[in-house]
C-alpha positions in Angstrom: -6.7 49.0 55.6 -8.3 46.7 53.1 -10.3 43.4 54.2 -9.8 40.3 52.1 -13.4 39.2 50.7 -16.0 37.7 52.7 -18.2 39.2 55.8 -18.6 42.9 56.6 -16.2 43.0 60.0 -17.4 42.3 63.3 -18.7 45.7 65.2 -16.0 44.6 68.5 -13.1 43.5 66.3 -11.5 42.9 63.0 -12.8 40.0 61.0 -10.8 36.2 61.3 -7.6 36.3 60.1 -6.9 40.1 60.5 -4.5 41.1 63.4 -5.7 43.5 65.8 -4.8 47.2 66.5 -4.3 49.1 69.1 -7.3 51.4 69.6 -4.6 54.1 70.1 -2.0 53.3 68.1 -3.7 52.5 64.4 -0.1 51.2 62.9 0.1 48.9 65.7 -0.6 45.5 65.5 -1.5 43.6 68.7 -2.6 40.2 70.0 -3.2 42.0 73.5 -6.1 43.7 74.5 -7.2 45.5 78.1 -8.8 42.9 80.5 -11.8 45.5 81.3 -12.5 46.5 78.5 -11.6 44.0 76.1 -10.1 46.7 73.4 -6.5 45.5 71.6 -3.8 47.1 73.0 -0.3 47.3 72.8 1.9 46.8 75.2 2.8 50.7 75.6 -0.9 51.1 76.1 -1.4 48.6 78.9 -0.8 48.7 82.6 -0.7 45.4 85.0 -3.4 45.6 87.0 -4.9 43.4 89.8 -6.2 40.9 87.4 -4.4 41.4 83.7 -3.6 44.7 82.3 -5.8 47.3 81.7 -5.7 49.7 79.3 -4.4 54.0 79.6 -8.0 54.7 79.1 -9.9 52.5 81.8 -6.7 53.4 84.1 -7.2 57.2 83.6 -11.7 56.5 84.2 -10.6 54.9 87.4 -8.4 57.6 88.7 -11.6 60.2 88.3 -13.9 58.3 89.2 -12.1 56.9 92.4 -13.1 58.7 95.6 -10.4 60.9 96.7 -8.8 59.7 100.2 -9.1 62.8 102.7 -8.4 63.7 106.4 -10.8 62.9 109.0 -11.7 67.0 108.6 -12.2 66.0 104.4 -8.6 67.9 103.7 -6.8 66.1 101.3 -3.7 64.5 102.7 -0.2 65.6 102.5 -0.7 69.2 101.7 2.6 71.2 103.0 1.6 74.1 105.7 0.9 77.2 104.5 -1.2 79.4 107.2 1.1 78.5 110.0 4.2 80.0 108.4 1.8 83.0 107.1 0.7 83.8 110.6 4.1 83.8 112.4 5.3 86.8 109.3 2.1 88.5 109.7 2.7 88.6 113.8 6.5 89.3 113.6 6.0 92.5 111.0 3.1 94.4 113.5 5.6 93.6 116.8 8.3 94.9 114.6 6.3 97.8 113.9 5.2 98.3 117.1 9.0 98.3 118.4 10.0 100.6 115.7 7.1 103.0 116.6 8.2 102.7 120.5 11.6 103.2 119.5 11.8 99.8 122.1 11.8 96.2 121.4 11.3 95.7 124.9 8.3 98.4 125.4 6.8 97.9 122.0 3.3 98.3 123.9 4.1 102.3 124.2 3.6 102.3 120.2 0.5 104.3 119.0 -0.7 101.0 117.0 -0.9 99.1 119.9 -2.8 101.4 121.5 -5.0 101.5 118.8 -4.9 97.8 118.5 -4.8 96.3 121.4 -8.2 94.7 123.5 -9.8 96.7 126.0 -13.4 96.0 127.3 -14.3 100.0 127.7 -12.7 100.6 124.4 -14.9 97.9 122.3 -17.8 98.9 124.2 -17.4 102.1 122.6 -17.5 100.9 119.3 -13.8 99.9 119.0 -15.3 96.6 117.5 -11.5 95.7 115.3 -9.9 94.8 118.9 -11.4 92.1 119.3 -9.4 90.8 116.5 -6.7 92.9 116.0 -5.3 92.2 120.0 -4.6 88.6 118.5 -1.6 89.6 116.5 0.1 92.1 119.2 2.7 91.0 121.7 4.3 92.9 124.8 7.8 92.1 124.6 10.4 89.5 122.2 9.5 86.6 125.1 5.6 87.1 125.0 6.3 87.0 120.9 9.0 83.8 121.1 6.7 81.9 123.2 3.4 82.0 121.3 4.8 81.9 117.8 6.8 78.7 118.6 3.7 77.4 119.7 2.4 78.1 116.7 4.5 76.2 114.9 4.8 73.3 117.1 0.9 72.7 117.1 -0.1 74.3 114.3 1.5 72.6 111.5 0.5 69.2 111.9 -3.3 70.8 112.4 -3.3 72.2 109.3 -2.1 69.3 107.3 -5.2 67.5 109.1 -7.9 70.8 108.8 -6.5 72.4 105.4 -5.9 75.6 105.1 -9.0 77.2 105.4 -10.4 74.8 108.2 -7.5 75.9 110.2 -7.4 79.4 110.1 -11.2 79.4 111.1 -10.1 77.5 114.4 -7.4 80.4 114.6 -9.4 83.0 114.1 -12.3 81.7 116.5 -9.4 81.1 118.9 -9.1 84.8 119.3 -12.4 85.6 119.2 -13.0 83.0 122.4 -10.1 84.3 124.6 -12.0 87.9 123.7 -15.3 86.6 124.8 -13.4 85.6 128.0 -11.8 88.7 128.6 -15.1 90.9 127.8 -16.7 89.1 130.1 -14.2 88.9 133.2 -12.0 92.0 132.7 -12.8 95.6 134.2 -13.5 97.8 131.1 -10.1 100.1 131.6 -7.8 96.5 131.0 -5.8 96.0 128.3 -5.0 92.5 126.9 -3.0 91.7 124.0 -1.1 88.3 122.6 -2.1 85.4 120.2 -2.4 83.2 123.3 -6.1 82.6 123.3 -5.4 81.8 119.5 -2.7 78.6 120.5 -4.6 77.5 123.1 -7.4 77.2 120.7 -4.8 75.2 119.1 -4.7 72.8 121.9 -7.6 72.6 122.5 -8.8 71.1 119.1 -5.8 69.1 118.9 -6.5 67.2 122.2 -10.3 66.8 119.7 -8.8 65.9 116.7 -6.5 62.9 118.9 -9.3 61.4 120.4 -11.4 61.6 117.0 -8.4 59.9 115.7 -8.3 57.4 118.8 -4.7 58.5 119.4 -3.3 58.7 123.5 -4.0 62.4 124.6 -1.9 62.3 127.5 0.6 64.1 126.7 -1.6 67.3 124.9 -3.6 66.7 128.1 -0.5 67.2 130.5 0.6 70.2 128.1 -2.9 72.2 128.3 -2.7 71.7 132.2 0.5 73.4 132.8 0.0 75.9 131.1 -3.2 76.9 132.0 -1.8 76.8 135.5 0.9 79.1 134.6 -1.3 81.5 134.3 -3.2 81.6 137.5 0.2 81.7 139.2 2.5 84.0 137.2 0.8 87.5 136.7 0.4 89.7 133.5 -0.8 86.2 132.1 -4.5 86.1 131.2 -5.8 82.9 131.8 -9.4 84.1 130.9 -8.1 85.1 127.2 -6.5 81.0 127.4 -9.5 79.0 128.6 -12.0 81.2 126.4 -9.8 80.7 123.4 -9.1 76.6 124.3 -12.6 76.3 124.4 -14.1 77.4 121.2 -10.5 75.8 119.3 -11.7 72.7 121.0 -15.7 73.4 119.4 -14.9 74.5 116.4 -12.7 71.3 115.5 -15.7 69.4 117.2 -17.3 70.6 114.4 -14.5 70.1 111.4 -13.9 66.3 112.8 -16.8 64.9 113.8 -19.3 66.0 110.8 -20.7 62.9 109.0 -18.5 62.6 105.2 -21.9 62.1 103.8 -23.0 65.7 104.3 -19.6 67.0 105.5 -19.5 70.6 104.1 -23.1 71.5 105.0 -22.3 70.7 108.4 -19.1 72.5 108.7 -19.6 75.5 107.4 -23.2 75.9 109.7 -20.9 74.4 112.6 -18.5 77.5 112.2 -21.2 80.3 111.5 -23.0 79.3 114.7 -19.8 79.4 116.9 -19.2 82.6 115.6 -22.6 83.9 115.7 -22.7 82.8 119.7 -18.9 84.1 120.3 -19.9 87.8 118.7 -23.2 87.9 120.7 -21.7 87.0 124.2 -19.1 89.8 123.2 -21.6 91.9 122.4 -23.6 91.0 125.6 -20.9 92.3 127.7 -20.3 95.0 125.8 -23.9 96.2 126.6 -23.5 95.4 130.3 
């Protein structure tokens, strides 16, 4: 473009009586510019804002520079459950295994796996360390099974979206490692416990947290964890040991997740968790040694 005689032109603009540009758009003429930043624009370039119209560029500086909203456990929001479903597959394919190896669906607890896998006090004491774990993902029976994986899916779906992913399958995890504690500690060493019970009720448990860290009524989680605690004192083959241990490090470990200050909110977390887990392998190991 050639300037008519006269002044060099202004650094912020074209000299008088030359139309404007758009900054991205060089063939465009304009008489609008972007209200922050004061650039010509054209009306393809511009986007109403709350004062004026702004232009792609300040739009796009805004988006990464704003502070990304997140869950009260910094997850970001909205993010569809993935864990939850990969759990219930990963529990249905060992309890189909275990059946097929039984030859039973009913007395899939004959199976050599479960034998192998499930959680016995005299067993880990001898250095059978993976039950502790392992007893998490085995079920006696299609009802045992049907119970705790629509649990799973009740509670644990809506505790993911508000953990994440990885948040929640720590509070699973340590769920099964606190109903282990439990039953280390309570049980004979010849028992045998198995089930992803202590695992859901360390689902309740930090749901019940995660409510009153949101200021939401509890009642009803509060009713829920009653009952069926008390099912277990008064129906047997249920371990209620393997529930309240599991309840009550879900209940800590989303303590931890919910509560820790956003300023230093990973930090926290992540020492939260080791801790638990630290404390939870050390009483097992106490008992172990007893």
């Amino acid at each position: 473009m050639t300037y008519p005689a006269g002044p060099p032109p202004r650094p912020d603009g074209p000299p008088p009586g030359v139309p404007a540009v758009c900054v991205r758009h060089s063939d465009r003429a304009t008489a609008l510019s972007c209200t922050r930043c004061g650039r010509p624009s054209c009306p393809e370039c511009l986007r109403e804002a709350s004062v004026g119209y702004q232009c792609v560029d300040c739009v796009r500086r805004d988006g990464r520079e704003a502070r990304r909203a997140t869950t009260v456990a910094g997850a970001p929001p909205g993010v569809r459950p993935l864990v939850v479903p990969v759990l219930i597959v990963v529990n249905l394919l060992v309890f189909a295994f275990t059946a097929a190896q039984a030859g039973s669906i009913s007395s899939n607890f004959d199976s050599d796996l479960f034998a192998s896998w499930a959680l016995s006090p005299g067993t880990v004491a001898a250095g059978e360390w993976w039950r502790i774990l392992t007893s998490g993902f085995l079920h006696i029976g299609p009802l045992h099974l049907a119970f705790n994986m629509f649990a799973l899916w009740v509670i644990g779906r809506d505790i993911e979206i508000l953990l994440g992913r990885g948040r929640f399958l720590a509070v699973y995890l340590l769920g099964i490692l606190g109903g282990a504690a439990a039953v280390m500690l309570l049980y004979g060493p010849a028992a045998f416990v198995a089930g992803a019970s202590g695992a859901v009720f360390g689902l309740m448990g930090g749901l019940l947290v995660a409510l009153l860290r949101l200021r939401r009524p509890p009642g009803q989680v509060i009713g829920l964890l009653a009952v069926n605690l008390a099912l277990g004192f008064f129906i047997p083959g249920i371990s209620w040991q393997a529930h309240v241990g599991g309840m009550i490090l879900g209940a800590a470990a989303t303590a931890v997740l919910v509560y820790a200050p956003p300023q230093r909110r990973a930090p926290v977390q992540i020492g939260g968790l080791v801790a638990l887990t630290v404390l939870v392998l050390a009483v097992i190991t106490g008992a172990a040694l007893v």
